[in-house]
C-alpha positions in Angstrom: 195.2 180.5 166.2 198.4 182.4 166.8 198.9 186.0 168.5 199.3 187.3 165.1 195.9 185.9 164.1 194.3 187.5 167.5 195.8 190.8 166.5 194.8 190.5 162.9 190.7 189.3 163.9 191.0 192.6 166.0 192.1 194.9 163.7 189.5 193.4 161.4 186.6 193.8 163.8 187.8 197.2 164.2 188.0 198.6 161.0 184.9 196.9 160.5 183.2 199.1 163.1 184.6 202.4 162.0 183.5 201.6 158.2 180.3 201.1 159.6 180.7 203.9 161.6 181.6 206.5 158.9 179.0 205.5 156.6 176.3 206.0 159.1 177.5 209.1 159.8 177.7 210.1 156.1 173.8 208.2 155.4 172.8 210.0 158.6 173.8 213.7 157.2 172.3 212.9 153.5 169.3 212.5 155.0 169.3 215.1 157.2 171.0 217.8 155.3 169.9 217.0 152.1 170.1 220.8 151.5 173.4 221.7 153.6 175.6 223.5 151.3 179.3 222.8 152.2 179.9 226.7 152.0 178.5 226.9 155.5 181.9 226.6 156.9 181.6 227.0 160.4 178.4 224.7 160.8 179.9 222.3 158.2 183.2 222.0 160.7 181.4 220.8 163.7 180.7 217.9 161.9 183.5 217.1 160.8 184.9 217.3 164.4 182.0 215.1 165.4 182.8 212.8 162.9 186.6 212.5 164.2 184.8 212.4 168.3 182.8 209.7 166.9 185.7 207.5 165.9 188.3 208.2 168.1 185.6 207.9 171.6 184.5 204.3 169.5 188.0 202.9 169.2 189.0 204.0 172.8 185.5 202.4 174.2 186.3 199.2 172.0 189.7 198.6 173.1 188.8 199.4 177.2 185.6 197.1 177.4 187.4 194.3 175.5 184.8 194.2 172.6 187.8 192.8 170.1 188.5 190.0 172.3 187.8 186.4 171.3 188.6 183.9 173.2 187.7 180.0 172.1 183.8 179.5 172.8 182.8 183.1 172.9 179.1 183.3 172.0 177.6 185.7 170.0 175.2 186.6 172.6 178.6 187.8 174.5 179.8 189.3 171.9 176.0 191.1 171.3 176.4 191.9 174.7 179.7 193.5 175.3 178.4 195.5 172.0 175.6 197.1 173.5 177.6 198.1 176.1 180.3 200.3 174.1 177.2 201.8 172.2 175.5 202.8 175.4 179.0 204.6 176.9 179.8 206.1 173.6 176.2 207.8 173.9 177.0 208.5 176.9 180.4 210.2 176.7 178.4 212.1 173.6 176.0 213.3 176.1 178.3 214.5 178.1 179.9 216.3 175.2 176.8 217.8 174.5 175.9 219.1 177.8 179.7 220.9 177.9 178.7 222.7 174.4 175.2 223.6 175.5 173.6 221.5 172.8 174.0 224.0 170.3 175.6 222.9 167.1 173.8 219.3 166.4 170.6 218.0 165.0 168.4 215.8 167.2 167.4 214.0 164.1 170.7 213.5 163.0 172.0 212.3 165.9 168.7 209.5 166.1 169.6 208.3 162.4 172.9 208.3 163.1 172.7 206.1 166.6 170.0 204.1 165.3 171.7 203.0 161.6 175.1 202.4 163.9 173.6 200.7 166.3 171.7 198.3 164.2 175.2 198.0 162.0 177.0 197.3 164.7 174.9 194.7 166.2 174.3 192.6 162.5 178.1 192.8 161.6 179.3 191.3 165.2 176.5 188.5 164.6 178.0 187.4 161.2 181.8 188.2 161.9 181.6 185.7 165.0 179.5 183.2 163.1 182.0 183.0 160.5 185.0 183.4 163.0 183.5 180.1 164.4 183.0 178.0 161.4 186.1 179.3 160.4 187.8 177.8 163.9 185.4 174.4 163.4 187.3 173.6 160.1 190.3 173.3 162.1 192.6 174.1 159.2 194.4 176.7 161.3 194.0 175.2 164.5 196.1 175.7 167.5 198.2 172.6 168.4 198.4 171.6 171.9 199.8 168.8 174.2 197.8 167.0 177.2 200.5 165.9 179.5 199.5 164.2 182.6 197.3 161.5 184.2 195.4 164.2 186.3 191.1 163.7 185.6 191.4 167.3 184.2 193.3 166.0 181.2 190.5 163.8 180.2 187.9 166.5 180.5 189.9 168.8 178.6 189.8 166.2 176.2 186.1 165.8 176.0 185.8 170.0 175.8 188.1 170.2 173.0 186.1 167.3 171.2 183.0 168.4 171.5 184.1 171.8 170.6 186.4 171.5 167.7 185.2 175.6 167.1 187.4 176.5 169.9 190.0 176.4 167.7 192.3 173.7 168.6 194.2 170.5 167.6 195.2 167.8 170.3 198.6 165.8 168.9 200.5 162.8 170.1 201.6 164.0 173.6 204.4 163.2 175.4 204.8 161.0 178.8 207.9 162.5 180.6 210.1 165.1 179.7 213.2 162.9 177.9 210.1 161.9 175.4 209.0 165.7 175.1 212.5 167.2 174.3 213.4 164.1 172.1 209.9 164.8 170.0 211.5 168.7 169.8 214.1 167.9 168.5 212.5 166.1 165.7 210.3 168.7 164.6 207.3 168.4 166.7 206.4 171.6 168.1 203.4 172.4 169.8 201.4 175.8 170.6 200.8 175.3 174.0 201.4 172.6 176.3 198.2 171.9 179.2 199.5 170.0 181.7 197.6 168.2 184.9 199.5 166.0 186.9 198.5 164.0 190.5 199.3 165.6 193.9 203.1 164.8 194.9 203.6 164.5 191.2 207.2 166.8 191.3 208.0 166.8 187.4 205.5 170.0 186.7 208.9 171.8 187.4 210.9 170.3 184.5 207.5 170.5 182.2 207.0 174.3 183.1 211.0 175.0 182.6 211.2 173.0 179.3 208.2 174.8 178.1 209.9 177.7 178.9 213.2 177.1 176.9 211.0 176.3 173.9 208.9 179.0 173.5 206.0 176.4 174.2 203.1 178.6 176.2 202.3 176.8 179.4 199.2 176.0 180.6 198.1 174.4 184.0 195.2 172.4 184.7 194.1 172.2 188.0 192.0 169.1 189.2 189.4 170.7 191.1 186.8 168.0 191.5 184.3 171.1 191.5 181.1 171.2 189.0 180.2 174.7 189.6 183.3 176.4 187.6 181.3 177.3 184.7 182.0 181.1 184.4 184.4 181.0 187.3 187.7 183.6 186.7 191.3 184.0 188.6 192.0 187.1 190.6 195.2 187.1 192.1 195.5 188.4 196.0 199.2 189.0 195.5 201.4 185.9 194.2 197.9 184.3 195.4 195.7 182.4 193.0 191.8 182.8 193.9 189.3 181.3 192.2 186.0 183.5 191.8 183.2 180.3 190.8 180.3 183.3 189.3 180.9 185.9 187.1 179.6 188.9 187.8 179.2 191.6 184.5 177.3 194.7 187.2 180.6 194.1 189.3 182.5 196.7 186.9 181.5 200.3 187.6 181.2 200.9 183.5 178.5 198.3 183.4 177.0 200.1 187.0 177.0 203.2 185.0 175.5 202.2 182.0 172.5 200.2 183.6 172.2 202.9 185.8 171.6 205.1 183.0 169.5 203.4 181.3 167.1 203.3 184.5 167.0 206.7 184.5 166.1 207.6 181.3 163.5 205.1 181.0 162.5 205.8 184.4 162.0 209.4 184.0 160.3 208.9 180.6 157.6 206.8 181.7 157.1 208.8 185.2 156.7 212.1 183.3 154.8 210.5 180.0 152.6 208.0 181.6 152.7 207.7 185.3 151.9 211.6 186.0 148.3 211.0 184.8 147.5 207.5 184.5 148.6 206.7 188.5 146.0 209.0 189.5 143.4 207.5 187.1 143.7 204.0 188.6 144.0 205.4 192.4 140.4 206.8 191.7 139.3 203.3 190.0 141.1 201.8 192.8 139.0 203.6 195.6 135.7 203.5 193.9 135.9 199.6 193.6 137.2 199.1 197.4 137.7 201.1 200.5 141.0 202.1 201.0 144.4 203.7 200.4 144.8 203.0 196.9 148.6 203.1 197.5 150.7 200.9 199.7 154.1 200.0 200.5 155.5 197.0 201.7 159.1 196.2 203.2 161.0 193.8 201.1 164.9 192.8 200.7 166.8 195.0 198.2 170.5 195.2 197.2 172.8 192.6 199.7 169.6 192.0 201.2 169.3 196.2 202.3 165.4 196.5 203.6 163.5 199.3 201.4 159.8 200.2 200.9 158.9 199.0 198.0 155.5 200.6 197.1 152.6 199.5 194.8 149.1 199.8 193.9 146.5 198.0 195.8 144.7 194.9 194.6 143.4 193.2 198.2 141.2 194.9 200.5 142.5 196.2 203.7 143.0 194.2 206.6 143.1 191.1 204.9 145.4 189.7 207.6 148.9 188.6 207.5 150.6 190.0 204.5 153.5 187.6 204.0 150.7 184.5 202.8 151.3 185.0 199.1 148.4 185.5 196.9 147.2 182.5 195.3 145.0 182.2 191.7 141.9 182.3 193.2 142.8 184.2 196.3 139.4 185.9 198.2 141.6 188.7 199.6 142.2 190.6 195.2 139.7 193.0 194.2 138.1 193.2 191.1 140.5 196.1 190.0 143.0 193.9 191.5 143.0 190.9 189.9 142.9 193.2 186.9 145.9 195.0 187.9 147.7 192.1 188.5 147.1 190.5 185.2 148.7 192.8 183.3 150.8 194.1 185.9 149.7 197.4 186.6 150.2 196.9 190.6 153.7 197.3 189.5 153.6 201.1 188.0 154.7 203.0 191.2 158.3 201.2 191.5 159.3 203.3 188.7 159.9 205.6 191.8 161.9 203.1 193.3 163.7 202.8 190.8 164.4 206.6 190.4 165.3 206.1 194.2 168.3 204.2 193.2 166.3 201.7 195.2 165.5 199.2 192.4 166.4 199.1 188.7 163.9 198.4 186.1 165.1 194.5 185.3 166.6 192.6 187.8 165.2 189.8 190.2 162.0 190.7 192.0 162.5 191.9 195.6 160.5 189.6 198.0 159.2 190.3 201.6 161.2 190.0 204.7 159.5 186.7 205.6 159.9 185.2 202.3 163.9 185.7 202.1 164.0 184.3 206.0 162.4 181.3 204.9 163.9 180.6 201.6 167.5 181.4 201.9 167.9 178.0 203.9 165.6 176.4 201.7 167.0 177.1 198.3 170.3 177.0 197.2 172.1 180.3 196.0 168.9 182.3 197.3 170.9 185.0 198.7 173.0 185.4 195.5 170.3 187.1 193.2 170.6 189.7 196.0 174.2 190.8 195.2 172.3 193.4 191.9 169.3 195.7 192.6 166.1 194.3 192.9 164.0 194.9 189.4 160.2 196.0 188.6 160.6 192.9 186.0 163.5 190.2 185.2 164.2 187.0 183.4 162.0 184.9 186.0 158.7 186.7 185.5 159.7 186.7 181.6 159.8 182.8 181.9 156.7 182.8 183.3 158.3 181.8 187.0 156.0 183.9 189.1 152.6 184.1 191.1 152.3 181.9 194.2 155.5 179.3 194.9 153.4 176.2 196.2 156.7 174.2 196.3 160.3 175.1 197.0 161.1 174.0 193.6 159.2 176.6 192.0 161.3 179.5 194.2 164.5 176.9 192.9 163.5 177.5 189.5 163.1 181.5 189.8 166.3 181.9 191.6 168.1 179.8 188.7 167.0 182.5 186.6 167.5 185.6 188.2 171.4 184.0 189.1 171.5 182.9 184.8 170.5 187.0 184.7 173.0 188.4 187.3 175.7 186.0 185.6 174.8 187.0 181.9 174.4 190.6 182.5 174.2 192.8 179.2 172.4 196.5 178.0 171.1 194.0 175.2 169.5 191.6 177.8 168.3 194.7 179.8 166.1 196.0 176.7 165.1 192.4 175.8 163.2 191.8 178.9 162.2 194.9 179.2 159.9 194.8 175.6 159.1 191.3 176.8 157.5 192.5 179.6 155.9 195.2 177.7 154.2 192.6 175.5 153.1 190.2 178.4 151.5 193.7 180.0 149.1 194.0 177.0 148.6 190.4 175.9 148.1 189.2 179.6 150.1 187.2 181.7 149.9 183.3 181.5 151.1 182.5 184.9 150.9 183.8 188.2 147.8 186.4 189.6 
């Protein structure tokens, strides 16, 4: 691909949201003003200035979170993700909309078809525009052409990447040895895209390379030989003329994706304390306390957010006094209750953190906080223990959702749960946010298959 094929996929994207866009706006008011007649000026204009909010917030949200952007491998998970994330802040910025104009001109049940047709619109066309943008790339009929030069061990990885991804797009030809063969080939007609260049230390010809690219219009590219494994999702900040390389992504690190998350804690949060926990919290504290003597609440310091202490607090499913409280609970542990072992398997125990969570203490997904002992012990034990630390601490996350949970018998099974909450923290999306979320939901009412 060339820049004017980026701009054009853009644009396409683009006008392929606001079509979408437009028509669920105009399915959303059929169906809810069915009757409307169009003489009712003033209430028929503040839909049309919603209408023109709606596209205008959508294209500015698109452009600032990047949703347009492809770059070679981009996965329509990512693009799914980045998706979600535009919808939430363009409810958002709505809300806030609303709010400044009372809530007075706009139907709740358009608004719900209207966010709801969008949203699944949005989130099928993305799927199918990358799939084909990637077949498209795979046939390699407009493929980018690019030079290796060097003997560098990048080169020959690059290599391999490019061949086992031919749906990134592009087209290794002959390459040149030195610069003579490079501007001889030039001048013969061969012209490359880009030129990716890795050569050995002392190696003092990347000068002449970068200049002759330079002169040709050729787009320069360096390949550093890092010897490093762990580079997967690594990026380049620069700390003035300073390159640094930063080895883990790290999505919750923007404040727009802070924002959203938060949000969405919140009005989950706040839906299930005032729907659910207001009257069935009590209900189990009296179960609780008729089954076994005791506080039926309790709450236990654990690690939170860069490894903060908080109290995080919980129903009770051992009796009291049980002894020390950092010996995990195993399957058939003497210490659980009757109501507690119930509790447990369909993770009740877990209902008051929702406070927590409106506490800005913990969110609703993210990696599950573990007692003081626990994080002492492990974080020499396991590698990149600490890590899952650097995002909020979650009622549920992708570890209990893979069924890593319950008692860690050996430090492989804390290995494999920190792999996942680190895959989570790295992969960060609204989307993957809801996902485990429902999943959890389900594993509440079917029963858990691992853990106590």
């Amino acid at each position: 691909m060339n820049d004017r094929s980026d701009k054009l996929l853009r644009i396409l994207q683009w006008l392929g949201d606001l079509v979408l866009l437009n028509a669920s706006f105009a399915v959303s008011a059929w169906l809810r003003f069915d009757d409307l007649r169009v003489e009712n000026e003033e209430y028929y204009n503040y839909y049309i200035q919603l209408l023109v909010f709606f596209n205008l917030s959508w294209s500015l949200i698109g452009v600032g979170l990047g949703i347009y952007n492809l770059r070679p491998g981009t996965e329509i998970r990512t693009a799914l993700g980045r998706a979600m994330n535009a919808l939430a802040a363009h409810g958002i910025l709505f809300a806030i909309l609303a709010v400044s104009l009372k809530g007075e001109y706009y139907s709740r049940l358009f608004l719900i078809y209207f966010y709801s047709s969008f949203t699944m619109g949005i989130l099928i066309f993305r799927g199918v525009f990358i799939s084909f943008w990637r077949s498209w790339q795979k046939k390699g009929k407009y493929a980018r052409s690019v030079w290796l030069v060097g003997n560098g061990n990048a080169i020959a990885d690059f290599q391999k990447e490019l061949d086992h991804h031919p749906e990134y797009g592009y087209r290794v030809i002959t390459s040149p040895k030195t610069p003579e063969e490079a501007a001889e080939m030039l001048a013969s007609g061969v012209r490359p895209a880009e030129m990716y260049v890795s050569l050995l230390r002392g190696d003092e010809s990347i000068d002449q390379w970068y200049v002759l690219a330079e002169q040709e219009g050729i787009r320069f590219r360096f390949l550093p030989d890092l010897k490093w494994t762990n580079i997967r999702h690594a990026r380049v900040d620069l700390m003035g003329e300073i390159p640094v390389l930063i080895p883990r992504k790290e999505p919750l690190g923007y404040w727009h994706s802070r924002v959203i998350k938060r949000t969405f804690d919140i009005v989950f949060s706040t839906i299930i304390v005032l729907g659910v926990l207001s009257w069935f919290l009590p209900l189990l504290a009296v179960i609780i306390r008729l089954d076994s003597k005791g506080n039926p609440f309790f709450g236990q310091v654990r690690s939170g957010l860069n490894g903060e202490e908080f109290t995080c607090l919980k129903l009770r499913t051992m009796v009291v006094n049980h002894g020390d409280e950092s010996v995990q609970a195993s399957a058939q542990d003497t210490r659980i209750t009757r109501v507690g072992r119930f509790l447990r398997k369909h993770n009740l125990d877990e209902l008051p953190q929702f406070i927590n969570v409106l506490l800005g203490q913990m969110s609703i997904v993210g990696p599950r906080p573990h007692m003081i002992a626990h994080t002492e012990s492990y974080r020499h034990k396991v590698e990149a223990f600490m890590v899952r630390h650097w995002v909020k601490p979650g009622i549920t996350g992708m570890a209990q959702v893979m069924g890593y949970r319950g008692e860690t018998k050996e430090d492989t099974d804390m290995s494999d749960r920190v792999n996942a909450d680190v895959y989570y923290l790295e992969h960060w999306s609204l989307l993957l946010d809801v996902k485990i979320f429902f999943w959890t939901i389900w594993n509440m009412v079917t029963g858990r298959k691992s853990g106590v």
